[in-house]
C-alpha positions in Angstrom: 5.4 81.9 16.6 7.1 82.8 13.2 7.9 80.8 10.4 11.6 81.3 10.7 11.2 80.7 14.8 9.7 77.3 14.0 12.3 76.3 11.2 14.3 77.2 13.7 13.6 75.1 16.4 12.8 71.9 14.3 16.8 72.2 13.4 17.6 72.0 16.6 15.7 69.4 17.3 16.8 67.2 14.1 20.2 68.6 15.0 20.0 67.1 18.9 18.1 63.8 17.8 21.5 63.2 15.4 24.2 63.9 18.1 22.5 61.5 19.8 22.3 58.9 17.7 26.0 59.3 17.0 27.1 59.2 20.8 24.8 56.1 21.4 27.0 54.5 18.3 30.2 55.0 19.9 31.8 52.0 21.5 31.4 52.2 25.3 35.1 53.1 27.0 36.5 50.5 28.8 37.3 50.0 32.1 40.8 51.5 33.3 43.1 48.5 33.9 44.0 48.5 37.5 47.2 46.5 38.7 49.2 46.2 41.9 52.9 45.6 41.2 54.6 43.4 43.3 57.9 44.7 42.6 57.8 48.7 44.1 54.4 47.2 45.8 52.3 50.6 44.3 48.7 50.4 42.7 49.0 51.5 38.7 45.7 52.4 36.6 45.5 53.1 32.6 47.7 53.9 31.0 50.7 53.3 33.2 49.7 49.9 33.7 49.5 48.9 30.3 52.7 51.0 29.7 54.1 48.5 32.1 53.2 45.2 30.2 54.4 46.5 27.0 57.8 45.4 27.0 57.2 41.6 27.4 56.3 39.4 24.5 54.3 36.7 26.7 51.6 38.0 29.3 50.3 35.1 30.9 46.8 36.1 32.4 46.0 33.6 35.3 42.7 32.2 36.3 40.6 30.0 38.3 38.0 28.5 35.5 34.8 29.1 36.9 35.3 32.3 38.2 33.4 35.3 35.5 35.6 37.8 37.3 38.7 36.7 36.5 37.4 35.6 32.9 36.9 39.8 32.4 40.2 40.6 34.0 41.5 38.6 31.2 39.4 40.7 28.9 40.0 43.7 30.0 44.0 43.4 29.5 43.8 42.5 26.0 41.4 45.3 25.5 44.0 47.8 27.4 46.6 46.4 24.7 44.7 46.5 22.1 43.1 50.0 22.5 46.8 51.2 22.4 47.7 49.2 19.2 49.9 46.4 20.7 49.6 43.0 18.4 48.4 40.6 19.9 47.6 37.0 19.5 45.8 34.8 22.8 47.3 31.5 23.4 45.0 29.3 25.3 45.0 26.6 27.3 41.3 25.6 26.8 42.2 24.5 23.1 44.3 21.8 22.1 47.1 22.1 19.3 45.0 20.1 17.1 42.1 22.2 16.9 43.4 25.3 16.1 42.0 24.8 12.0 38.7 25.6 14.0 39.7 28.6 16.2 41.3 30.3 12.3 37.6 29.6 11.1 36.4 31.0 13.8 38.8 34.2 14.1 37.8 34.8 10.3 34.0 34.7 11.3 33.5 31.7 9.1 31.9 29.6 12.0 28.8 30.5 13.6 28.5 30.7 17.1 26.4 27.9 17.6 28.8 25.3 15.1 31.9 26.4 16.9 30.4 26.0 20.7 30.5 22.2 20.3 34.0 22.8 19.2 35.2 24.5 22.0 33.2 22.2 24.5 35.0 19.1 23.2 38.2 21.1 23.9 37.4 22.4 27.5 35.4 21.4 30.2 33.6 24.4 31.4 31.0 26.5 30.2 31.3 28.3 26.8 29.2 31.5 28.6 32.4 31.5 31.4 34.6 32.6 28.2 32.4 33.9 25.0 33.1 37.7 25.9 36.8 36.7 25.3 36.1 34.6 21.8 33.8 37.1 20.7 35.8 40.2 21.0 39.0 38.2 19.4 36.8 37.3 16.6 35.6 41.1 16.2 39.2 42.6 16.8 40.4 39.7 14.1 43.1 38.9 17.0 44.2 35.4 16.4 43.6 33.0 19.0 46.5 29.6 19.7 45.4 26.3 20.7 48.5 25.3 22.8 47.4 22.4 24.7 48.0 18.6 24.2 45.6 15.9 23.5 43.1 14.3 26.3 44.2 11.3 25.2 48.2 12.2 26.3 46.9 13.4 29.5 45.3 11.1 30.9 47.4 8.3 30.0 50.4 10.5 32.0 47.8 11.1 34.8 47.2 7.4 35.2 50.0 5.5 33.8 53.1 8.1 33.7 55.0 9.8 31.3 57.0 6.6 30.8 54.0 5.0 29.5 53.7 6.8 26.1 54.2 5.2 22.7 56.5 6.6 20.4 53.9 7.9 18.2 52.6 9.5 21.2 56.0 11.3 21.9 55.7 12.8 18.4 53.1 14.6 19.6 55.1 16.3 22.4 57.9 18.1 20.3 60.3 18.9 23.0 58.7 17.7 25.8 60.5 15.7 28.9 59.0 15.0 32.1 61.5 15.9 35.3 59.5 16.1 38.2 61.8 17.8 40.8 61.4 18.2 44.3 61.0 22.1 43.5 58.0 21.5 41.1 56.3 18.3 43.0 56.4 21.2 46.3 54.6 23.7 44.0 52.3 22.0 42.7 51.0 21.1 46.4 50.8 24.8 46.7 49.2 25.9 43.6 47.1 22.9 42.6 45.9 21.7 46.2 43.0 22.3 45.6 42.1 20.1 42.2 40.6 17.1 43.3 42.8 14.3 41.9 41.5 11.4 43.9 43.4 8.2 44.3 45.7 9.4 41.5 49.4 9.0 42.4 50.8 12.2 43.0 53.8 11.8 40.8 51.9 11.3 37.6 49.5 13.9 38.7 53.0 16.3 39.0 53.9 14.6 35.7 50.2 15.7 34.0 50.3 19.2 35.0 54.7 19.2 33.9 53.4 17.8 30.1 51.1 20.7 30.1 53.3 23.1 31.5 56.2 22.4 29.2 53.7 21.7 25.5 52.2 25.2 25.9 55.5 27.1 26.3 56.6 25.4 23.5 53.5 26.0 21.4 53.8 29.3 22.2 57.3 30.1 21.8 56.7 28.7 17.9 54.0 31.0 17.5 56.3 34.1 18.6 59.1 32.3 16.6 56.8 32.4 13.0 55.1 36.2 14.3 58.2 38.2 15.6 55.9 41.1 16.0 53.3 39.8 18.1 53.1 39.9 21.9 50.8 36.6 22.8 48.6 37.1 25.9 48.1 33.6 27.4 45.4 33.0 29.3 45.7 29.8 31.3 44.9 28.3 35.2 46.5 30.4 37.7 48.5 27.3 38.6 49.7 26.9 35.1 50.3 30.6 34.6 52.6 31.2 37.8 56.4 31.3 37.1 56.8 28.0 38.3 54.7 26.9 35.7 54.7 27.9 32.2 56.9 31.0 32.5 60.0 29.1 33.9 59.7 25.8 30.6 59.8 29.0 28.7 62.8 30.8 30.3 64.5 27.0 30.3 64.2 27.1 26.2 64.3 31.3 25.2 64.4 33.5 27.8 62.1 36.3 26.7 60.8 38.7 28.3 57.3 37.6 30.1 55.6 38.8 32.2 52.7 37.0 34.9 49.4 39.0 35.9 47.2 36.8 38.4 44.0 38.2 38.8 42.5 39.3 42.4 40.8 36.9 44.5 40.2 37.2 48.2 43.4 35.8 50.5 44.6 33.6 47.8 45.7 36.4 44.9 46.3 40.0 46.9 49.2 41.5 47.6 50.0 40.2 51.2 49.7 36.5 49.8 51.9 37.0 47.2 55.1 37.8 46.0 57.7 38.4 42.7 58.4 34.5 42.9 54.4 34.0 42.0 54.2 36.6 39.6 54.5 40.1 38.5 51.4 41.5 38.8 47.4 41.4 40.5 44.7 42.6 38.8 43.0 44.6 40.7 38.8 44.4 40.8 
């Protein structure tokens, strides 16, 4: 073998070892977002379907809380917005109003995972691993995230007591907030929450609990959007919250702006014979 043959070769070996490297550094492409619309009732994948969400300026993402699947739906929409240069901000239901000094710290990467975990666990209930994807690629995109839930302390006073029980330093807590349990609402929230266990718990105040949430986080949010006109907020909250009944309908009661509701799939509860444009607008398909 020659000189220049070997030369040769050891090029195209240094040559090959460096493409490599630089495809193994390239971030891994994301999975197409799939959705069903419940409005023409057709499948949509890509970039279609995020062409589709593009016009509102609330997506509320639906869940059930311990379910990982529906956690990386969530995930992969505001990766399929983000990929095509949509601002965004997440509004959550897992953080109260009061903490949201800790989500900024967090957003800015000036807490560390393991000082904000005991953050968000006395915010929310269920595991931190259930959600961390979500936090972790917010706090890498710098996408800020919206605490838009009340305090424990207002819940389960209305849960036990009533709304009627709050103090007026309470109230102040709840900027716009009534409590008008109709007929309407009491009927869907046998539907969508029927399956919570809320044990001896008067119904009512239960219905009153879930209203209180319902109505503070469209508020929250709506202020958000009020003070960053160019954002579109994804809001990722229980599937019972997130259905137009829910949250979208205290939001169209205050501004009516364009939302939009996704609800991600699950077996004979969220598929497209279960449900229809009164639930939501869209499924996520797995």
């Amino acid at each position: 073998m020659t000189t220049f043959s070997r030369k040769a070769i050891m090029g195209l070996l240094v040559f090959s070892i460096l493409a490599l490297a630089a495809t193994c550094r390239e971030p891994k492409q994301a999975v197409p977002l799939k959705l069903f619309d419940l409005q023409t009732r057709q499948r949509i994948t890509g970039v279609q379907a995020v062409d589709a969400l593009k016009s509102a300026r609330i997506l509320l993402v639906g869940e059930h809380h311990t379910d990982q699947r529906h956690h990386d739906a969530q995930l992969l929409v505001i990766q399929a917005l983000k990929a095509q240069s949509v601002p965004l901000s997440i509004g959550l239901e897992m953080f109260r109003k009061d903490g949201q000094a800790a989500l900024d710290q967090w957003v800015a990467g000036e807490l560390d995972e393991a000082d904000f975990e005991p953050i968000y666990l006395d915010n929310w209930n269920f595991p931190w691993s259930l959600y961390r994807s979500i936090f972790v690629y917010a706090r890498d995109m710098k996408i800020p995230m919206v605490g838009l839930n009340v305090s424990r302390e207002i819940t389960r006073q209305v849960a036990q007591k009533g709304f009627a029980s709050l103090s007026d330093r309470q109230r102040g807590e709840l900027e716009g907030v009534t409590c008008n349990v109709t007929r309407e609402y009491r009927d869907f929230i046998r539907s969508a929450f029927g399956a919570h266990g809320h044990g001896n718990m008067d119904f009512v105040r239960f219905c009153e609990a879930q209203l209180v949430w319902d109505t503070a986080m469209a508020i929250n949010a709506l202020n958000h959007l009020a003070q960053h006109p160019d954002r579109v907020m994804v809001l990722l909250a229980g599937s019972g919250h997130a259905r137009k009944m829910g949250i979208p309908y205290q939001i169209e009661n205050r501004l009516p702006i364009p939302t939009t509701v996704l609800l991600p799939y699950a077996s004979d509860i969220f598929e497209p014979a279960t449900l229809t444009r009164a639930d939501a607008d869209f499924i996520i398909m797995p």
